[in-house]
C-alpha positions in Angstrom: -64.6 261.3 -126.3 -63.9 261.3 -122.6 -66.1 259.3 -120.2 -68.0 261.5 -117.7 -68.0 261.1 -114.3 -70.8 262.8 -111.9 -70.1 263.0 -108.3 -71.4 265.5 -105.6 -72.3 266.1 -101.7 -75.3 267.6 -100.2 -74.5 271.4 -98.7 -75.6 270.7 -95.5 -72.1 271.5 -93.9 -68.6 272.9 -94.7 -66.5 269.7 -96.1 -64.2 267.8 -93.8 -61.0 265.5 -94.4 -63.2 262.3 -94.5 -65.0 264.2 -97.5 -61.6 265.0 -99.2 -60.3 261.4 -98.6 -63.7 259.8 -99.5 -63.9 262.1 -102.6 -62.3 265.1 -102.9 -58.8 264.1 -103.9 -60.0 261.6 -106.0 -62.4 264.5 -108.4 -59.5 266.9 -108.5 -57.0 264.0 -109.8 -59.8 262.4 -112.3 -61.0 265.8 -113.2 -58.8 266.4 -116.4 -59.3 262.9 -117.2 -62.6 262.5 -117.4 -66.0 265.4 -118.4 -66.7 265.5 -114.9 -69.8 267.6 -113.1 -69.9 268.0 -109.4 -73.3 268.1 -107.9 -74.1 270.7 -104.8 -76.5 268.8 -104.7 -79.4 270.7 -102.3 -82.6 268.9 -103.3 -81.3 266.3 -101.7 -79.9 267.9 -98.6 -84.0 268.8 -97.8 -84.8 265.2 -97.5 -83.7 265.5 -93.6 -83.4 269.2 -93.5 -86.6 270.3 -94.8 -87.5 272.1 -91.6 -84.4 273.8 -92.4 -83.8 275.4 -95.6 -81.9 278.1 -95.2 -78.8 275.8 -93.9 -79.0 274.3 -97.0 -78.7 277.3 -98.6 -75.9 279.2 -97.1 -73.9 275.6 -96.8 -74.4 275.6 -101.0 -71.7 278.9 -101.3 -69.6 276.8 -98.5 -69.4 273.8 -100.5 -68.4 275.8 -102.8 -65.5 277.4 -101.9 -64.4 274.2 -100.4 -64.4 272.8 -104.5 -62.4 275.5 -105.2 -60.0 276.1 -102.6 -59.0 272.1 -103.0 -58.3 272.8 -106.9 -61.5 271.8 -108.4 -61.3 274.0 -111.6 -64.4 275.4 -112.6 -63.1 275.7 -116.0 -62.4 272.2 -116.3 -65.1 270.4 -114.3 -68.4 271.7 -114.2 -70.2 272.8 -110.8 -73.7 272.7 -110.7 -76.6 273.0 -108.0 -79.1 270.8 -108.3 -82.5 272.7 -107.5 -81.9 274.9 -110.6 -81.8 271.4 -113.1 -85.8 270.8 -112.6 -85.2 268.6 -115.4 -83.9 266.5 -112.5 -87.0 266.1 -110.5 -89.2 265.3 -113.7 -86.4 261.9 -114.3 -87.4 261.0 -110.8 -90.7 261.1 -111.1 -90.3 258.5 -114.0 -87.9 256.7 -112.5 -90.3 255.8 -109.8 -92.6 254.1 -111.5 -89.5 251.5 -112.2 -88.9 250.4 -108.5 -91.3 249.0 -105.5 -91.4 250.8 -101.9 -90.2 247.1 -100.9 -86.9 247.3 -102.9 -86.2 251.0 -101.6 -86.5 249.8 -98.1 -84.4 246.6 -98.3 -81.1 249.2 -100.0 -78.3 248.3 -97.0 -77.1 252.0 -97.4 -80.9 253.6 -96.5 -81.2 251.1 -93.8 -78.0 252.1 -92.5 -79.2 256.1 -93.0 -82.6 255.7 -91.4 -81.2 253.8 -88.4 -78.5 256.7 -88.3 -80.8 259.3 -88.3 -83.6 258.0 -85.7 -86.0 257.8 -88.3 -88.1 254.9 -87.3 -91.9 254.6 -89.0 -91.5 258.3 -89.5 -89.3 258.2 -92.5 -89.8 261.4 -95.5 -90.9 259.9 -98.1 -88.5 262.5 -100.0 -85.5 260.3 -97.8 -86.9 257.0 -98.8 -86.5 257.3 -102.5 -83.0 259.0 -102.3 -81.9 256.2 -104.0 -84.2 257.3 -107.0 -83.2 260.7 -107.5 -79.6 259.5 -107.1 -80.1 257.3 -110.2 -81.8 260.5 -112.0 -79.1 262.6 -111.2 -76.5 259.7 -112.8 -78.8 259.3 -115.5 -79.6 263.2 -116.4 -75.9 263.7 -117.0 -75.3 260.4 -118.9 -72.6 259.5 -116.2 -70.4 256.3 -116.8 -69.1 256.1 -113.7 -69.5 257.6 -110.5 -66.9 257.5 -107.7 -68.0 256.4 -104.4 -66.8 254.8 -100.7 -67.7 250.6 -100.7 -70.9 252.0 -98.6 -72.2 253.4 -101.5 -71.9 250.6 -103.5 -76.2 250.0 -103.1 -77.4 253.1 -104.8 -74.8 252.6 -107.6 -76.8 248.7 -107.8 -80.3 250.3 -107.1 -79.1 253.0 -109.9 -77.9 250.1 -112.4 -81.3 248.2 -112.0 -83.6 251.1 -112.4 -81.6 252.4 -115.8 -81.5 248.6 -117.0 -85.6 248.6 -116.3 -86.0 251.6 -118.2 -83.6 250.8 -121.2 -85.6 247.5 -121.2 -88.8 248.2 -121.1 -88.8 251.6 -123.8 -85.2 252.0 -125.6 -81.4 251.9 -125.0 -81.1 255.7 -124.5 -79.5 255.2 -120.7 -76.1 254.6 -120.0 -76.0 252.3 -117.4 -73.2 253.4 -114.6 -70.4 251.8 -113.0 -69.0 252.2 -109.6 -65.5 253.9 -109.4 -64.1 252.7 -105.7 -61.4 254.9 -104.3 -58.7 253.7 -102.7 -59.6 255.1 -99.0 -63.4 255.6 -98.8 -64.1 257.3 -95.1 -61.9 258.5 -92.8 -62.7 257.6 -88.7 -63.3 260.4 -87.2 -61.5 262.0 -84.0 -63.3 259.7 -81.3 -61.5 256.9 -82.9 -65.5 254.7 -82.8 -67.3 256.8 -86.0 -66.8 257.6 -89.7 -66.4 261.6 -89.5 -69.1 263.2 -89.5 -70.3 267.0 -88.4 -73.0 266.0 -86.7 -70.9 263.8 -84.6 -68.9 266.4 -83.3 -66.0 264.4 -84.6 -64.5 265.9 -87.7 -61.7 268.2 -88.8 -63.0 270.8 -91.8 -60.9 271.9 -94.1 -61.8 275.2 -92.9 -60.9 275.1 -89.3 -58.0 277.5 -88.3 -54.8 276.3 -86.9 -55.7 276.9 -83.5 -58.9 274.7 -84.1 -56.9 271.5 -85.6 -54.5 272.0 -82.8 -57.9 271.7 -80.2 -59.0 268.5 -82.2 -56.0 267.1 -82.6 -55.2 267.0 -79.1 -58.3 266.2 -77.8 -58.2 262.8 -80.6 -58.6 259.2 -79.3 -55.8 257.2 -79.2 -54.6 254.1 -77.6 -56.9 253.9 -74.5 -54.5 251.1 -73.1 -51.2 253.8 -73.6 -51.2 255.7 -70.4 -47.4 256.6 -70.1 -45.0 257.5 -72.8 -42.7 254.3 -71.7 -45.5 251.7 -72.5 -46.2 250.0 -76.1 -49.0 251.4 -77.7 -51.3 250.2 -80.8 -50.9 251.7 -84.0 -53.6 249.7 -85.8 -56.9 251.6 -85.4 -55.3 254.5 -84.3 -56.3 257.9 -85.4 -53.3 259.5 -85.1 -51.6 257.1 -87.5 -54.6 256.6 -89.8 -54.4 260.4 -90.3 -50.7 260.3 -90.9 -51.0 257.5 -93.2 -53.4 259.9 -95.2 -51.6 263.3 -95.3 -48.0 263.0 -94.5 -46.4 263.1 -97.8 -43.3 261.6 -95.9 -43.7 257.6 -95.2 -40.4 256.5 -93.8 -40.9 259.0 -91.1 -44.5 258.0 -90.2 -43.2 254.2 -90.3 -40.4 255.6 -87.4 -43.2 256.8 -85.7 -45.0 253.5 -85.7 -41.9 251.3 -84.4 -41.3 254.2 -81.8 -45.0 254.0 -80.7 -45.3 250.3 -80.6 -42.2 249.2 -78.7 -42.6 252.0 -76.2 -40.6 255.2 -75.5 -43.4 257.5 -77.7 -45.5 259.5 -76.0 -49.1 260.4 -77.4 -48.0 264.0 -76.8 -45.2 264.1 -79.4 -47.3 261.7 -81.9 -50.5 264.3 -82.0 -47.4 267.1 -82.5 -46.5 265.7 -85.2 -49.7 265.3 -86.8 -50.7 268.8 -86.1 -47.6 270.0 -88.5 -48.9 267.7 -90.9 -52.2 268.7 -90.9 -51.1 272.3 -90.5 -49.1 271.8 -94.1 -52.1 270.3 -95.4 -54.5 273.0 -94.9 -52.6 275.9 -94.9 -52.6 276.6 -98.9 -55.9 275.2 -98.6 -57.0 277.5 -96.0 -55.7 280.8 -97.8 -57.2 279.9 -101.0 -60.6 279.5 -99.5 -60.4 282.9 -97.6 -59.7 284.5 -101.2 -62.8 282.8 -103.0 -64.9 283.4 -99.6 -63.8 287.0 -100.2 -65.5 287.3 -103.6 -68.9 285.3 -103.6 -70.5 286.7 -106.4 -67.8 285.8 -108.1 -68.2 282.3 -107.1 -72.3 282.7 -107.7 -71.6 283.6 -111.4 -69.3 280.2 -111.7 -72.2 278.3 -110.3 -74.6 279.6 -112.4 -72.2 279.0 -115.9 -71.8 275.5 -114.1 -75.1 274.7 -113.5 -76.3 276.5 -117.2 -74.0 274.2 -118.9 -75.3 271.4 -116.2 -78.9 272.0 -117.4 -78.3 271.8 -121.5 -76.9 268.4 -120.5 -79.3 267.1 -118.8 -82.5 268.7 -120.7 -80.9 266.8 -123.9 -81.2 263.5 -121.9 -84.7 264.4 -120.6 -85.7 264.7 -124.3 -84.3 261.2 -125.1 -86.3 260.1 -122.2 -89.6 261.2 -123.2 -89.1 260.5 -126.9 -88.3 256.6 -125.9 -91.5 256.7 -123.2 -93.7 258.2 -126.1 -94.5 261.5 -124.1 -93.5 264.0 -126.4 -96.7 262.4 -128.9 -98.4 265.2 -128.9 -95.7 267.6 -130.3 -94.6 265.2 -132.6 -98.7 264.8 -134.1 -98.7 268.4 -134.4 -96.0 268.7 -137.0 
């Protein structure tokens, strides 16, 4: 049998090229590999948006057609939304009788999120124990491994622990997940400082328009020391580069570029150029198959709800195991 793989992202936004060099490429090469299920993952996306709801909800259909338009295959992986799996929500509630506030609030990855976010003392609760409903989500769909960026790495630990607890303490039903590291786990964004991000203002979507990605592009950070076309300039921590490292399927010409760039004589001007064609081929096929799925969204409705059916059969077979091994289904089980 094939290993499953869960991975997901919280709607809260269209997807960008950090998400589909973080993640993306990586679930459309593993998908026929591996049973994989890709969480939209909305429950989640309330924990900081909860005065918001109805951007998580119309950011669900965008994720969406972002899957689809970068070749997830709904007919190979499955595509499921997490607020219709209440199964989900029940495993977190067990799960957090497993792990102390303390240990929640010393995981590197929330303290990095709650600094982020300008949480302070007035941190959701709901945000606090993300780490837990992570772990139920992992857990609910039996996943083996889970592919994430070396920041994630402490909710796949927290995850481990609180499935090794359980297993421990009531019966061997979990299977205990291991991290799958991709080879390039965040892209900087377009100020050249940040990891992109929407709500940095520094990200390319996979959405944006070629007259958008031509704006960005030429507005990127560079080499802040390069001020004329004759001078070296630094190609090491350099967008531009980093970017053409990451989509230009042609690597003897982006190496050109480099030595050009670095003993002077190449202007910042002709480097952006040349990424904006790159880009351009990138997203183009992208772009167009995206405007045909946005074109038919009940279409796309009716593929996540098959997704998420299948989702929830999965998981409510786990769930069972669950409350078999933690005695709760006693009273059923008396009766017969």
């Amino acid at each position: 049998m094939k290993q499953t793989i869960l991975t997901g992202d919280r709607p809260t936004g269209p997807l960008h090229l950090g998400h589909y060099v973080g993640s993306l490429k990586n679930r459309v090469a593993l998908q026929h590999e591996y049973d994989t299920y890709v969480l939209i993952a909305d429950v989640q996306a309330l924990t900081d948006n909860a005065e918001h709801p109805d951007k998580v909800r119309r950011n669900i259909l965008e994720v969406a057609y972002d899957y689809l338009a970068v070749g997830i295959d709904p007919t190979v992986a499955t595509i499921v939304v997490q607020s219709m799996l209440p199964e989900l929500a029940e495993l977190t509630m067990y799960f957090l009788n497993l792990v102390s506030v303390s240990r929640l609030q010393r995981n590197p990855t929330i303290k990095d999120e709650i600094r982020y976010r300008g949480f302070d003392d007035a941190v959701p609760a709901g945000f606090l124990v993300y780490p837990v409903s992570q772990t139920a989500d992992i857990a609910g769909f039996m996943a083996d491994c889970v592919p994430v960026g070396d920041e994630q790495l402490p909710m796949i630990e927290q995850a481990i622990e609180i499935v090794h607890r359980f297993n421990r303490l009531y019966a061997p039903v979990l299977v205990e997940p291991k991290a799958l590291l991709s080879n390039m786990s965040r892209l900087v964004g377009t100020d050249g400082h940040h990891k992109m991000s929407k709500s940095l203002n520094n990200a390319i979507f996979l959405s944006d328009s070629a007259d958008v990605v031509v704006q960005k592009v030429r507005a990127m950070y560079t080499d802040p020391d390069h001020i004329r076309a004759d001078q070296p300039g630094k190609v090491e921590g350099n967008p531009v580069f980093i970017y053409l490292d990451a989509f230009c399927q042609d690597q003897p010409a982006v190496d050109d570029l480099k030595r050009r760039y670095q003993a002077g004589g190449l202007g910042d001007v002709v480097v952006k150029k040349y990424l904006v064609d790159v880009l351009e081929t990138f997203l183009q096929p992208i772009r167009e198959r995206r405007a045909q799925f946005a074109a038919d969204p009940a279409e796309v409705m009716r593929l996540l709800h098959d997704g998420t059916e299948r989702g929830r059969m999965r998981v409510a077979d786990t769930l069972n195991r669950v409350r078999h091994a933690m005695q709760l289904d006693y009273v059923f089980r008396n009766a017969v």
